[in-house]
mmCIF file of the N, C-alpha and C atoms, coordinates in Angstrom:
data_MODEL
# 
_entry.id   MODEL 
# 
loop_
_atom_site.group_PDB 
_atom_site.id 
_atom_site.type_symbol 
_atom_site.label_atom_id 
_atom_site.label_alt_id 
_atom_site.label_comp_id 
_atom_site.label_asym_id 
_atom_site.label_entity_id 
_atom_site.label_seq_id 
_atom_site.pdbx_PDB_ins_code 
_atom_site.Cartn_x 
_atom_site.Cartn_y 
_atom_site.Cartn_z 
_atom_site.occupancy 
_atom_site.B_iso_or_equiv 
_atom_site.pdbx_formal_charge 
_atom_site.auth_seq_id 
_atom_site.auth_comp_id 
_atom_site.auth_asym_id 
_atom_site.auth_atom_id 
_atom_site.pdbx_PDB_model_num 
ATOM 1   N N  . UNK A 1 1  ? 0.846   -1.153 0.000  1.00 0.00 ? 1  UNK A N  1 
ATOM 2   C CA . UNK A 1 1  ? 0.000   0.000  0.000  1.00 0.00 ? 1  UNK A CA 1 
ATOM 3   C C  . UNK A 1 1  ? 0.900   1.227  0.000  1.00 0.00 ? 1  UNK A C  1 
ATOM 4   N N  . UNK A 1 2  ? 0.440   2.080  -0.755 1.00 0.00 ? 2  UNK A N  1 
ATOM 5   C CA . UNK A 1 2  ? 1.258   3.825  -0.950 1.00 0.00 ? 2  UNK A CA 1 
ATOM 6   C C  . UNK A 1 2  ? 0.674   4.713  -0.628 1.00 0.00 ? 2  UNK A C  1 
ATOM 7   N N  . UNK A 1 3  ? 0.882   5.985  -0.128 1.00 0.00 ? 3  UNK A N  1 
ATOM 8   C CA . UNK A 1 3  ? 0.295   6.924  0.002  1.00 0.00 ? 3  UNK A CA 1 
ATOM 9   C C  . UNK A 1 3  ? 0.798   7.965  -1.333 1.00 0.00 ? 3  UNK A C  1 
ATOM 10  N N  . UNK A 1 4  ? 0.056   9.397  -1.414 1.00 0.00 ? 4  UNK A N  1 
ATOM 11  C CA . UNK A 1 4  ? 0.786   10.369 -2.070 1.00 0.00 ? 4  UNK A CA 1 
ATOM 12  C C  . UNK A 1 4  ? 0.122   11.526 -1.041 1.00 0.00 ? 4  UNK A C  1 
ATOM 13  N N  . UNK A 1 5  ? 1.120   12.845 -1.108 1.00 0.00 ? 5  UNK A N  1 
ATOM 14  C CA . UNK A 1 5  ? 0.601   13.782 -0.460 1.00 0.00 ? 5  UNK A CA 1 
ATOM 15  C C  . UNK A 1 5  ? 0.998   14.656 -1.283 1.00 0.00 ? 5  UNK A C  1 
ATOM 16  N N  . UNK A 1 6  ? 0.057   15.401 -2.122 1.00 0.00 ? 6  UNK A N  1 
ATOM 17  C CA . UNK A 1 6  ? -0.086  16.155 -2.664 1.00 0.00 ? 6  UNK A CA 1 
ATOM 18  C C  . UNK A 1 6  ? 0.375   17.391 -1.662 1.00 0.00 ? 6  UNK A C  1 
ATOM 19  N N  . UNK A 1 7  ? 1.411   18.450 -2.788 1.00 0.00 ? 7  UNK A N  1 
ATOM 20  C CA . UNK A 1 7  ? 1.566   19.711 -2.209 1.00 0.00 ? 7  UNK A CA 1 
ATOM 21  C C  . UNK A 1 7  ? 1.260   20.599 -3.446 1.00 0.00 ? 7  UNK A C  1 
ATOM 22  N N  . UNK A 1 8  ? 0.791   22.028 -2.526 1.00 0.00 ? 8  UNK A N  1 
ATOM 23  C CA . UNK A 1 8  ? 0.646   23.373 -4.018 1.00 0.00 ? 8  UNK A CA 1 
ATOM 24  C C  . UNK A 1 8  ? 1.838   23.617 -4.264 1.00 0.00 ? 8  UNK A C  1 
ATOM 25  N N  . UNK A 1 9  ? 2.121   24.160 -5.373 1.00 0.00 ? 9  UNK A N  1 
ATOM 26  C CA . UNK A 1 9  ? 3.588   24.782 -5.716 1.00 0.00 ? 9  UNK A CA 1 
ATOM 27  C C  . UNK A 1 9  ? 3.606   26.269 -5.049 1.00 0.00 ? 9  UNK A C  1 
ATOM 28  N N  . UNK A 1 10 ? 2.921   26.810 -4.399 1.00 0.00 ? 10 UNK A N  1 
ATOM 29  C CA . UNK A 1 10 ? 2.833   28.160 -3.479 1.00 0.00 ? 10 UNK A CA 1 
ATOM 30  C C  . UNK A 1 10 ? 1.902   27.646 -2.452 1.00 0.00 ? 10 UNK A C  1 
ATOM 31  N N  . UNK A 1 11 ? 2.544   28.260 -1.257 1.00 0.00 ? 11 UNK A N  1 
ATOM 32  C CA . UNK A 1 11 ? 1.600   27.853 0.280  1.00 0.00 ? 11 UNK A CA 1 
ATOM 33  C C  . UNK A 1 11 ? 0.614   28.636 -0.263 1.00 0.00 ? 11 UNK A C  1 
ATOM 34  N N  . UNK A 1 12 ? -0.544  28.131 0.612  1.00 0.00 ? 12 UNK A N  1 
ATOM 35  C CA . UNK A 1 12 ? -1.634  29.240 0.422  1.00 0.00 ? 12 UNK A CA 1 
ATOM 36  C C  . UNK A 1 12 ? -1.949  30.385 1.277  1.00 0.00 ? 12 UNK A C  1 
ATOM 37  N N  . UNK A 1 13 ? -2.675  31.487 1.033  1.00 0.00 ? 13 UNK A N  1 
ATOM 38  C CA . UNK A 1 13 ? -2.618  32.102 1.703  1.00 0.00 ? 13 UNK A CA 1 
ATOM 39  C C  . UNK A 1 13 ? -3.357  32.460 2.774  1.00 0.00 ? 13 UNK A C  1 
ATOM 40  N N  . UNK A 1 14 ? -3.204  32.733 4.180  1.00 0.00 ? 14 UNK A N  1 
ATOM 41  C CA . UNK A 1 14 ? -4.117  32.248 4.782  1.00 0.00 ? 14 UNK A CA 1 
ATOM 42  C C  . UNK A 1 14 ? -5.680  33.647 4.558  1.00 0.00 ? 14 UNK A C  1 
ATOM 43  N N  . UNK A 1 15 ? -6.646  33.525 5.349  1.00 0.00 ? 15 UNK A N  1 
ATOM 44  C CA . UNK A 1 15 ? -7.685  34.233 5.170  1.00 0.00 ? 15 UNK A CA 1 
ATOM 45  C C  . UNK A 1 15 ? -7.265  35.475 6.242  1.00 0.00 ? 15 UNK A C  1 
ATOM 46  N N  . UNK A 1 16 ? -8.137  36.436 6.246  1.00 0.00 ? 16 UNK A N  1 
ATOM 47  C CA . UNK A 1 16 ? -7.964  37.177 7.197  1.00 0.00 ? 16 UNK A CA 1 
ATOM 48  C C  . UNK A 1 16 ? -8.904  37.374 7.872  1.00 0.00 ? 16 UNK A C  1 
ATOM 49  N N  . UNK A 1 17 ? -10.091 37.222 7.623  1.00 0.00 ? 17 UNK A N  1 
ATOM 50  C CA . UNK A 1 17 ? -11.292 36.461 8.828  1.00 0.00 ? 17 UNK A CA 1 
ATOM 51  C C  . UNK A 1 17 ? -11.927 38.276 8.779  1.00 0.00 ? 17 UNK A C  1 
ATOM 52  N N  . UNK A 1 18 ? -13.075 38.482 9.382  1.00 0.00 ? 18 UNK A N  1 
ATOM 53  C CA . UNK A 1 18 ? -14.493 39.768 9.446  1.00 0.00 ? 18 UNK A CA 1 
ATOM 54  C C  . UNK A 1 18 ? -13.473 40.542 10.602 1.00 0.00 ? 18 UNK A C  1 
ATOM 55  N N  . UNK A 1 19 ? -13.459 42.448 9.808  1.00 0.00 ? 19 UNK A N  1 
ATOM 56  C CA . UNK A 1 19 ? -13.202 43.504 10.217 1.00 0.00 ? 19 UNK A CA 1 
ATOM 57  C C  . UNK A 1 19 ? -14.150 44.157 10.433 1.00 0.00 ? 19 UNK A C  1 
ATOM 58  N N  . UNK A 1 20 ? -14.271 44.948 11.434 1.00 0.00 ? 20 UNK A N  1 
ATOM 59  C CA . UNK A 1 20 ? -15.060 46.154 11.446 1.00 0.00 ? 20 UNK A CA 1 
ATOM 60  C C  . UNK A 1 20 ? -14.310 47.291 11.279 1.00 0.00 ? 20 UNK A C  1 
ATOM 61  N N  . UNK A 1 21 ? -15.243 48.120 10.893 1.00 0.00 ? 21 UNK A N  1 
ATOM 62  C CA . UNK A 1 21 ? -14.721 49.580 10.323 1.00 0.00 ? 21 UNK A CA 1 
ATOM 63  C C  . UNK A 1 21 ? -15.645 50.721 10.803 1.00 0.00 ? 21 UNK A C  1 
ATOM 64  N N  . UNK A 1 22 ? -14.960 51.245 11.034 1.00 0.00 ? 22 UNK A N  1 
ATOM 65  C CA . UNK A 1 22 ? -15.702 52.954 11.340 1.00 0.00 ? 22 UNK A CA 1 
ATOM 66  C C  . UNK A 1 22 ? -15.003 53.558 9.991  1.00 0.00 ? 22 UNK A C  1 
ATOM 67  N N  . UNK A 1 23 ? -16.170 54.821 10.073 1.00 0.00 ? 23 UNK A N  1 
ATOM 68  C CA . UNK A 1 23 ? -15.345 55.579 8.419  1.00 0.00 ? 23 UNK A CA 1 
ATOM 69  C C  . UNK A 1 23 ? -16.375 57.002 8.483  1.00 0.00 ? 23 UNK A C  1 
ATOM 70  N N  . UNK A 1 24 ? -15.938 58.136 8.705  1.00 0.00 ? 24 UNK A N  1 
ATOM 71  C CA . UNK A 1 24 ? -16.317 59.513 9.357  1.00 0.00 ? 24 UNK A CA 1 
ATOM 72  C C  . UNK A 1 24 ? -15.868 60.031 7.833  1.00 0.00 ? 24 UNK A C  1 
ATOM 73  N N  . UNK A 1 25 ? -16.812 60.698 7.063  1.00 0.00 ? 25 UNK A N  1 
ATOM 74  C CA . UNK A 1 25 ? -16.400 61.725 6.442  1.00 0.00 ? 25 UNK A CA 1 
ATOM 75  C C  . UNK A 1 25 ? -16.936 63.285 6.889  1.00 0.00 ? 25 UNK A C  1 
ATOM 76  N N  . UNK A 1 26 ? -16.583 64.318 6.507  1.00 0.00 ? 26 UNK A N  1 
ATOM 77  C CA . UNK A 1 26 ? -17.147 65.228 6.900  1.00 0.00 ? 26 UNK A CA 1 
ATOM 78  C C  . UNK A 1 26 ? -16.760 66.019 5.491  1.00 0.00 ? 26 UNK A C  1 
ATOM 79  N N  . UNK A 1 27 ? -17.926 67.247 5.688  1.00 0.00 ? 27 UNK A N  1 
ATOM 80  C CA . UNK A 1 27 ? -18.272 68.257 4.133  1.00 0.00 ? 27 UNK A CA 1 
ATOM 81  C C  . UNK A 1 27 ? -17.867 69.295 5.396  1.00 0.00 ? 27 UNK A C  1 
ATOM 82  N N  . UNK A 1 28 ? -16.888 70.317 5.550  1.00 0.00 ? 28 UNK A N  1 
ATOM 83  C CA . UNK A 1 28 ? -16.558 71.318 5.925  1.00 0.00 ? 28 UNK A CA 1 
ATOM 84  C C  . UNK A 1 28 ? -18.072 72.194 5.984  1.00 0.00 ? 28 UNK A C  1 
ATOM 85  N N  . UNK A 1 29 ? -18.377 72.637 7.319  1.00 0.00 ? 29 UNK A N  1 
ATOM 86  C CA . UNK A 1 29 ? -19.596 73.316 7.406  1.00 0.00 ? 29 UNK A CA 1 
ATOM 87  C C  . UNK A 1 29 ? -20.828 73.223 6.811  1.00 0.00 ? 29 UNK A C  1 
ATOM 88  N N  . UNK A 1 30 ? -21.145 71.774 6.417  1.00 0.00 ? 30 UNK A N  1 
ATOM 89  C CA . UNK A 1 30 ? -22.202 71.518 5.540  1.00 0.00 ? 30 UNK A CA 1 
ATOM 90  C C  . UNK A 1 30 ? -23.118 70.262 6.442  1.00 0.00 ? 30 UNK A C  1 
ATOM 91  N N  . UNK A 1 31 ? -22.140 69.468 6.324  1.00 0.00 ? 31 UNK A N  1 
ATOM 92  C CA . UNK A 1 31 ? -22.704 67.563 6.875  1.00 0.00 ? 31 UNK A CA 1 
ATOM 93  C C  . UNK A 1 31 ? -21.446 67.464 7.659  1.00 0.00 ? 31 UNK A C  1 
ATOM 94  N N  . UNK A 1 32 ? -21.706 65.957 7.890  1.00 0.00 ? 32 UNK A N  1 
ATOM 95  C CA . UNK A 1 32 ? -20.635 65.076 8.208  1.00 0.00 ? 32 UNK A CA 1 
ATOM 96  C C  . UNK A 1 32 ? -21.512 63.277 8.597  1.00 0.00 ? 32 UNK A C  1 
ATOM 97  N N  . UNK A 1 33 ? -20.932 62.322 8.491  1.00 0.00 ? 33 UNK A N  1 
ATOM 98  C CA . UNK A 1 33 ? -21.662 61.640 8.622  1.00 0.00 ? 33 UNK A CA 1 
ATOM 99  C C  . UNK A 1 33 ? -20.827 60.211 8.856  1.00 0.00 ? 33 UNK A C  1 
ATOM 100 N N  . UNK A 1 34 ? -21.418 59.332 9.659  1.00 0.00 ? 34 UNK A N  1 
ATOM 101 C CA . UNK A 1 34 ? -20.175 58.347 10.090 1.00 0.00 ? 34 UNK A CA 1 
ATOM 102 C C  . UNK A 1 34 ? -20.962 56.734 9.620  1.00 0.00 ? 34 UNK A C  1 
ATOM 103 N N  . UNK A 1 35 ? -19.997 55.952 9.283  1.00 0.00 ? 35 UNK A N  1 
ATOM 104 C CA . UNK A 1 35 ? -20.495 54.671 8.505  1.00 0.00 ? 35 UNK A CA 1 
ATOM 105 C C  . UNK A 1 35 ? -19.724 53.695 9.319  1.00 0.00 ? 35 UNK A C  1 
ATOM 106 N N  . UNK A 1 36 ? -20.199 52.256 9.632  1.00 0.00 ? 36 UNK A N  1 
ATOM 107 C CA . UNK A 1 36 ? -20.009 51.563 10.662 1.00 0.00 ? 36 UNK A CA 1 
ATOM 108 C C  . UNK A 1 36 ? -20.390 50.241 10.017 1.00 0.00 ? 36 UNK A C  1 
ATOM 109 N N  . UNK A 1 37 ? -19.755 48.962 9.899  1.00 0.00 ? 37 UNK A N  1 
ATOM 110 C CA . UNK A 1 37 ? -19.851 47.652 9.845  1.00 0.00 ? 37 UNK A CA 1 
ATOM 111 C C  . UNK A 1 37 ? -18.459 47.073 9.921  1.00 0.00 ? 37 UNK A C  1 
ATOM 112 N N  . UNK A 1 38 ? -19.403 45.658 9.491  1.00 0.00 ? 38 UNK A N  1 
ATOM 113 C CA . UNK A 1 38 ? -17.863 44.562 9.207  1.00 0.00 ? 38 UNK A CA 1 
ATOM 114 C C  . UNK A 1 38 ? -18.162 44.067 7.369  1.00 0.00 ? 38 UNK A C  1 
ATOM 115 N N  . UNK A 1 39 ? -16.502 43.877 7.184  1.00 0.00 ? 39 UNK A N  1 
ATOM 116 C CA . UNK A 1 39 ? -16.540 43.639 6.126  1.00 0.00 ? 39 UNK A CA 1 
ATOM 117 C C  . UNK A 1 39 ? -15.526 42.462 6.037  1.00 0.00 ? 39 UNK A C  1 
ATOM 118 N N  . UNK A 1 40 ? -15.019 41.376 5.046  1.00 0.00 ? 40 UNK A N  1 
ATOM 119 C CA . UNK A 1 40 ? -14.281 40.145 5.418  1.00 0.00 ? 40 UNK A CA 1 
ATOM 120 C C  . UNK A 1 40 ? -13.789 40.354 4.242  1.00 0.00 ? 40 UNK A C  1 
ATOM 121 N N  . UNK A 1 41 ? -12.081 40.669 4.441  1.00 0.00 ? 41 UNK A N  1 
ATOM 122 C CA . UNK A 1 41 ? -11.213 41.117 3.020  1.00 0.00 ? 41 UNK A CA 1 
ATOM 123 C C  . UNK A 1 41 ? -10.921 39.869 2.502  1.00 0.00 ? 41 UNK A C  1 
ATOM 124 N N  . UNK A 1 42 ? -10.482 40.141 1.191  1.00 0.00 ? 42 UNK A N  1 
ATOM 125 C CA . UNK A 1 42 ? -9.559  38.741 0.205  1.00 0.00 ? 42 UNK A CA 1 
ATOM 126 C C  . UNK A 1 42 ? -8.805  38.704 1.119  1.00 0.00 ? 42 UNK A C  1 
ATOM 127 N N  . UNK A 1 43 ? -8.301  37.333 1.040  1.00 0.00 ? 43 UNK A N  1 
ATOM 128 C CA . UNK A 1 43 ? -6.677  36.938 1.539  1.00 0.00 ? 43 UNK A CA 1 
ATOM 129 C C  . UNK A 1 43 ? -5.661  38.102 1.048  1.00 0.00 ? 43 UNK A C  1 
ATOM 130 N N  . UNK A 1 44 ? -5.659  38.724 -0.074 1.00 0.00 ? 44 UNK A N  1 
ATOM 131 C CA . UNK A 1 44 ? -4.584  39.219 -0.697 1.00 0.00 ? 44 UNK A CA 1 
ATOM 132 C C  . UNK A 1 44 ? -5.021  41.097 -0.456 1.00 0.00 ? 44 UNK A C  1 
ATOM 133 N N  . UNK A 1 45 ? -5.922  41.263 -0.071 1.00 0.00 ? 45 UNK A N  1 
ATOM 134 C CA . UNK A 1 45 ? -6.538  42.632 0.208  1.00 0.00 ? 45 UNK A CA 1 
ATOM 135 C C  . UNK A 1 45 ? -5.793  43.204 1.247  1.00 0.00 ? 45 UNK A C  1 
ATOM 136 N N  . UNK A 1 46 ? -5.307  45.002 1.362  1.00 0.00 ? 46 UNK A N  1 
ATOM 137 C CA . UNK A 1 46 ? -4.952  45.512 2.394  1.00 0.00 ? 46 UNK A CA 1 
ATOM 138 C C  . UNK A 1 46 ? -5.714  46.299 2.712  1.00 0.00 ? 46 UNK A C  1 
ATOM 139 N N  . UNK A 1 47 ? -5.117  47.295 3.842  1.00 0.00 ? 47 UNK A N  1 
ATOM 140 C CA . UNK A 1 47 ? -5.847  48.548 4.704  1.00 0.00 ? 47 UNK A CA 1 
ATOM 141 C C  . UNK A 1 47 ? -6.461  49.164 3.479  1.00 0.00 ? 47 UNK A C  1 
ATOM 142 N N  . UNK A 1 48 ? -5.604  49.993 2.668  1.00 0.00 ? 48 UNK A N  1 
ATOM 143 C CA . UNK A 1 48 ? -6.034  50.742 1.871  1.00 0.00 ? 48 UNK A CA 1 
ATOM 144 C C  . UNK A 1 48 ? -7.115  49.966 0.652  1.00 0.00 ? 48 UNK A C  1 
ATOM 145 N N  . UNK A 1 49 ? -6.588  48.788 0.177  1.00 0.00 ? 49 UNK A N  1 
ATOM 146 C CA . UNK A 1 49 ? -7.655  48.412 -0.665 1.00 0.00 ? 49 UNK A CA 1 
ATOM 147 C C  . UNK A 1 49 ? -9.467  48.510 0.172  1.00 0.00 ? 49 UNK A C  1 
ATOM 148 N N  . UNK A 1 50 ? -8.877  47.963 1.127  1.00 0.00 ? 50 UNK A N  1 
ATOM 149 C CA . UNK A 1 50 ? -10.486 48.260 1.820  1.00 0.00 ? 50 UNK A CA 1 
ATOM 150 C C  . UNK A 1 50 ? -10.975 50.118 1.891  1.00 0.00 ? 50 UNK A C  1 
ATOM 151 N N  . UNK A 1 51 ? -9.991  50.899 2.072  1.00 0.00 ? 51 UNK A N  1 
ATOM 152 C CA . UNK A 1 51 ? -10.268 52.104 2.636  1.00 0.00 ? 51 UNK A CA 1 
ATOM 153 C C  . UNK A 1 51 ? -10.823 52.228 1.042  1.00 0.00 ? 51 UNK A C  1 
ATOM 154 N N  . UNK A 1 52 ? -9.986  52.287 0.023  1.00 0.00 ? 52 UNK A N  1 
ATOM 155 C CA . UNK A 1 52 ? -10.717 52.898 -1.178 1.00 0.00 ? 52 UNK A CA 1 
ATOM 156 C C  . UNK A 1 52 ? -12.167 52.206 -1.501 1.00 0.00 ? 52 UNK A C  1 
ATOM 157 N N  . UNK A 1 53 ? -12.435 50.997 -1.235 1.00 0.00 ? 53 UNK A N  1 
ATOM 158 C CA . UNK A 1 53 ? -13.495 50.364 -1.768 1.00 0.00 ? 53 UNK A CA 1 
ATOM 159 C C  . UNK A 1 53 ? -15.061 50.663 -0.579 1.00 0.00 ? 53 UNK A C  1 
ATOM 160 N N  . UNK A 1 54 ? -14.239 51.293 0.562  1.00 0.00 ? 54 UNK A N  1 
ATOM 161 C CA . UNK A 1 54 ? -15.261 51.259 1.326  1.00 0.00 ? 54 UNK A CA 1 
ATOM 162 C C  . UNK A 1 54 ? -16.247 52.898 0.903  1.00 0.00 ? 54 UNK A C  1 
ATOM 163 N N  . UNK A 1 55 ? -15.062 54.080 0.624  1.00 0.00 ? 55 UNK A N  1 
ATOM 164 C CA . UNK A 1 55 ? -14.883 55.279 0.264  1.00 0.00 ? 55 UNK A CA 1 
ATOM 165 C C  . UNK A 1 55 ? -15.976 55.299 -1.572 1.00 0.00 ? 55 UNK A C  1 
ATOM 166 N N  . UNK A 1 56 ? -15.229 54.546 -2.349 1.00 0.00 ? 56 UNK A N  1 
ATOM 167 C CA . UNK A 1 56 ? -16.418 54.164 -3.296 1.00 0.00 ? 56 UNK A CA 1 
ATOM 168 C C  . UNK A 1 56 ? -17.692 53.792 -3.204 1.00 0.00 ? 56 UNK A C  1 
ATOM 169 N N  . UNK A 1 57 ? -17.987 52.755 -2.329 1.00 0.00 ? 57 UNK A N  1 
ATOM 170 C CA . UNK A 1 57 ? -19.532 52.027 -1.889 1.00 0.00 ? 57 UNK A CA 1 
ATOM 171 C C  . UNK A 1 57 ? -19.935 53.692 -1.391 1.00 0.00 ? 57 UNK A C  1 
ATOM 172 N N  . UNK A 1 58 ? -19.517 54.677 -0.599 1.00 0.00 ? 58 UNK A N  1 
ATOM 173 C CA . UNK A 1 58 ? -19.967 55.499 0.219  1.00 0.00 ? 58 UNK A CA 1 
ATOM 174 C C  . UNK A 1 58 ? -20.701 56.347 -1.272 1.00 0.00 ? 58 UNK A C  1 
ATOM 175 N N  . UNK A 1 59 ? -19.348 57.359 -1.765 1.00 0.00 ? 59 UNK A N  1 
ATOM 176 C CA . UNK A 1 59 ? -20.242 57.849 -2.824 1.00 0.00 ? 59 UNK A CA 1 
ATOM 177 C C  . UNK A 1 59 ? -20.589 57.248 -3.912 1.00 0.00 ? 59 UNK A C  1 
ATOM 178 N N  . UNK A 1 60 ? -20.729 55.807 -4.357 1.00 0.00 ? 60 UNK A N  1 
ATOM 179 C CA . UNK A 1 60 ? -21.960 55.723 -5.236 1.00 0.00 ? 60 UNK A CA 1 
ATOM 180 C C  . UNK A 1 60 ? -23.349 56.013 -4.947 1.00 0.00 ? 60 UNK A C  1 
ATOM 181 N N  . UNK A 1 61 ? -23.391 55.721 -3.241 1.00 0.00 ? 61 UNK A N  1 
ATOM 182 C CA . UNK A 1 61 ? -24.851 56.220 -2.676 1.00 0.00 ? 61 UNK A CA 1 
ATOM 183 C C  . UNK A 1 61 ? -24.898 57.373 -2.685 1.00 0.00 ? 61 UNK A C  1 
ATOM 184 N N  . UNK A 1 62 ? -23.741 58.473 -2.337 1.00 0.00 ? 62 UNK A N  1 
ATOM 185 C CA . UNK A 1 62 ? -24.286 59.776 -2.098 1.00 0.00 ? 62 UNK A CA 1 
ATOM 186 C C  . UNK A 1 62 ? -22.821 60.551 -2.417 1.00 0.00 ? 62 UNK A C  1 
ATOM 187 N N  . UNK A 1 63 ? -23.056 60.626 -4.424 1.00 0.00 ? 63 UNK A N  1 
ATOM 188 C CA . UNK A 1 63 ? -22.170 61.457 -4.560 1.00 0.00 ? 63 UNK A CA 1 
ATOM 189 C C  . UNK A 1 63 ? -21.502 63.077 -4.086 1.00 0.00 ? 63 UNK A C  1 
ATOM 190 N N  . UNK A 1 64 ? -22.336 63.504 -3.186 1.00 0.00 ? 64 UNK A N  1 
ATOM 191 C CA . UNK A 1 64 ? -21.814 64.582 -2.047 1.00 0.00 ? 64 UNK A CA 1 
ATOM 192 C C  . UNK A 1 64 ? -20.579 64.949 -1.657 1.00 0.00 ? 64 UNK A C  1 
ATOM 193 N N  . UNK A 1 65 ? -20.330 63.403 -1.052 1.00 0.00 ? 65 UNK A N  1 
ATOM 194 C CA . UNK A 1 65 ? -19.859 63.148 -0.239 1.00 0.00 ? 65 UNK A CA 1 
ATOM 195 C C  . UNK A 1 65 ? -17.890 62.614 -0.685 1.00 0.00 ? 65 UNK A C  1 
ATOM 196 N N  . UNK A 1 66 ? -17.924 62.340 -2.233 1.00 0.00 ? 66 UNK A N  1 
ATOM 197 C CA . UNK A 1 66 ? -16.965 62.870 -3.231 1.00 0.00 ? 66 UNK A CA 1 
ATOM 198 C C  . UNK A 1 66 ? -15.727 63.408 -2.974 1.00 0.00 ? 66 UNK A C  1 
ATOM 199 N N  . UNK A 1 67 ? -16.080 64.409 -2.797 1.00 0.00 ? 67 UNK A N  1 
ATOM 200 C CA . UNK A 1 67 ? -15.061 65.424 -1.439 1.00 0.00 ? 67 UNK A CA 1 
ATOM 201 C C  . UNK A 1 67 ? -14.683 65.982 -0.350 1.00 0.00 ? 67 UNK A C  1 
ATOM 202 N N  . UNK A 1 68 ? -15.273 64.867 -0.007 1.00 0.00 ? 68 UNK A N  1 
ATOM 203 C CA . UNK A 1 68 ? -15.435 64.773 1.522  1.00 0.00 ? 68 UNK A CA 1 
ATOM 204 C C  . UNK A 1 68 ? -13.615 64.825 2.101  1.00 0.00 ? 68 UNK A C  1 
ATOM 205 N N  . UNK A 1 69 ? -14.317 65.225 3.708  1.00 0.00 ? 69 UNK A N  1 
ATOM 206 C CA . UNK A 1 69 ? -12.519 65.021 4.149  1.00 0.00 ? 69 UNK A CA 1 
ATOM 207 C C  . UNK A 1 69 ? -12.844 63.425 5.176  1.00 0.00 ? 69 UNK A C  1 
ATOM 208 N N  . UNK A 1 70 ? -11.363 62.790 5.043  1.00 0.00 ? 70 UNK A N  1 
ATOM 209 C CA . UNK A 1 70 ? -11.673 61.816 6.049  1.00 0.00 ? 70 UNK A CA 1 
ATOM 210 C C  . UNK A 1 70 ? -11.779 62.378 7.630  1.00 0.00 ? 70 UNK A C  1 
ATOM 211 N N  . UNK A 1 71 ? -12.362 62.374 8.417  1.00 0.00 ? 71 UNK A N  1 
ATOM 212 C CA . UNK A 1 71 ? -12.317 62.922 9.830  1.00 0.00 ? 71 UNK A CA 1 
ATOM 213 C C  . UNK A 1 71 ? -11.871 61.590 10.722 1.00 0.00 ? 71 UNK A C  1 
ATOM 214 N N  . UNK A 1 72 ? -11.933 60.547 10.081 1.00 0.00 ? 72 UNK A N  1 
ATOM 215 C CA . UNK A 1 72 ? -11.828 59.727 10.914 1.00 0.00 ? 72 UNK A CA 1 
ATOM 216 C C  . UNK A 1 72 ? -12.241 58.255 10.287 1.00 0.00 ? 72 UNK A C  1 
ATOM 217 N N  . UNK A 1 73 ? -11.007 56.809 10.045 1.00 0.00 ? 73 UNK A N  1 
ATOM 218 C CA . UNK A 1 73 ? -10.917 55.776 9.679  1.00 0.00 ? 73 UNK A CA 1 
ATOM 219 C C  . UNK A 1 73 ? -10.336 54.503 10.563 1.00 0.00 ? 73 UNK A C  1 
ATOM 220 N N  . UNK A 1 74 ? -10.986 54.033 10.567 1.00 0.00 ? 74 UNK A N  1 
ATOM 221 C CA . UNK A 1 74 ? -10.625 52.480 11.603 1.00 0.00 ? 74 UNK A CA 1 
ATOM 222 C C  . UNK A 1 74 ? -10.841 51.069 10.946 1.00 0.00 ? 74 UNK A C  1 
ATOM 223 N N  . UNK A 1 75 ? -9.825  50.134 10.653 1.00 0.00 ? 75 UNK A N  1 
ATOM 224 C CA . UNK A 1 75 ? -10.321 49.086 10.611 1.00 0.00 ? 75 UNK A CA 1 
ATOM 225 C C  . UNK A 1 75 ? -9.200  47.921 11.319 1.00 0.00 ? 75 UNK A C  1 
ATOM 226 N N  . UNK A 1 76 ? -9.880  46.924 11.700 1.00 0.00 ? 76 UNK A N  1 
ATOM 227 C CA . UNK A 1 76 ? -9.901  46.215 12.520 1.00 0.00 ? 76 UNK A CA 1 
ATOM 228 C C  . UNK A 1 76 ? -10.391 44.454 13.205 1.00 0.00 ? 76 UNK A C  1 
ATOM 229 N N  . UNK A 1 77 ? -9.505  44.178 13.164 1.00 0.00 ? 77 UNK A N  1 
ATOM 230 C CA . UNK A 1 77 ? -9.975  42.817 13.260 1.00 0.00 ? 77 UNK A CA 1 
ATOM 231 C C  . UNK A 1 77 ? -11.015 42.366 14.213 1.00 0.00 ? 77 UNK A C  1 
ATOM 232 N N  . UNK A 1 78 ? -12.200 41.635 13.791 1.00 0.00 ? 78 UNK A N  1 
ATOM 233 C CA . UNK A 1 78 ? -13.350 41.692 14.304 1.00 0.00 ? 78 UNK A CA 1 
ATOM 234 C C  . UNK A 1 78 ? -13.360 40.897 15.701 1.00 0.00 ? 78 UNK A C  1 
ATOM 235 N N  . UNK A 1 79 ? -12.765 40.729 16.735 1.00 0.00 ? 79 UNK A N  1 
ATOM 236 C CA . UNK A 1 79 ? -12.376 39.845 17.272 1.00 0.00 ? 79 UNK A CA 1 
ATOM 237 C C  . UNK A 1 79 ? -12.172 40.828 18.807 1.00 0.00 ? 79 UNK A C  1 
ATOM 238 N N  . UNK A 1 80 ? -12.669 39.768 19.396 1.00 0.00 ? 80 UNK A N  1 
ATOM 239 C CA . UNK A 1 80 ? -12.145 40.547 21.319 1.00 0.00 ? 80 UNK A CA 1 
ATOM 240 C C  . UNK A 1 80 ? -10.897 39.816 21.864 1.00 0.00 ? 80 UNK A C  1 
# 
């Protein structure tokens, strides 16, 4: 009797498991308005890929918000 043990030719990569995020924009003397969940990145995703994609989802809903300033960004592994 034989075994085989298959290996990948690249380790894989591991996951990075559900972040939460805070994400504050503010319109200088106009609005300001603060956005709050979790989101669960690619394995291969960073801070910023999330910051831009979260910043997009924001103004496709409410192009306003466009030029907004960041007042305030957090993300974070979902975990105590």
């Amino acid at each position: 009797m034989s075994s085989t043990t298959v290996q990948n030719a690249s380790p894989a990569v591991p996951q990075q498991g559900t972040h939460h995020y805070v994400l504050t924009l503010d319109l200088p003397g106009r609005m300001a308005a603060t956005w709050t969940g979790t989101i669960t990145p690619g394995a291969k995703d960073t801070r910023h890929d999330l910051y831009v994609f979260l910043r997009k989802h924001v103004t496709a809903e409410l192009p306003e918000y466009a030029r907004a300033n960041v007042a305030f960004f957090s993300l974070e592994p979902n975990r105590l």
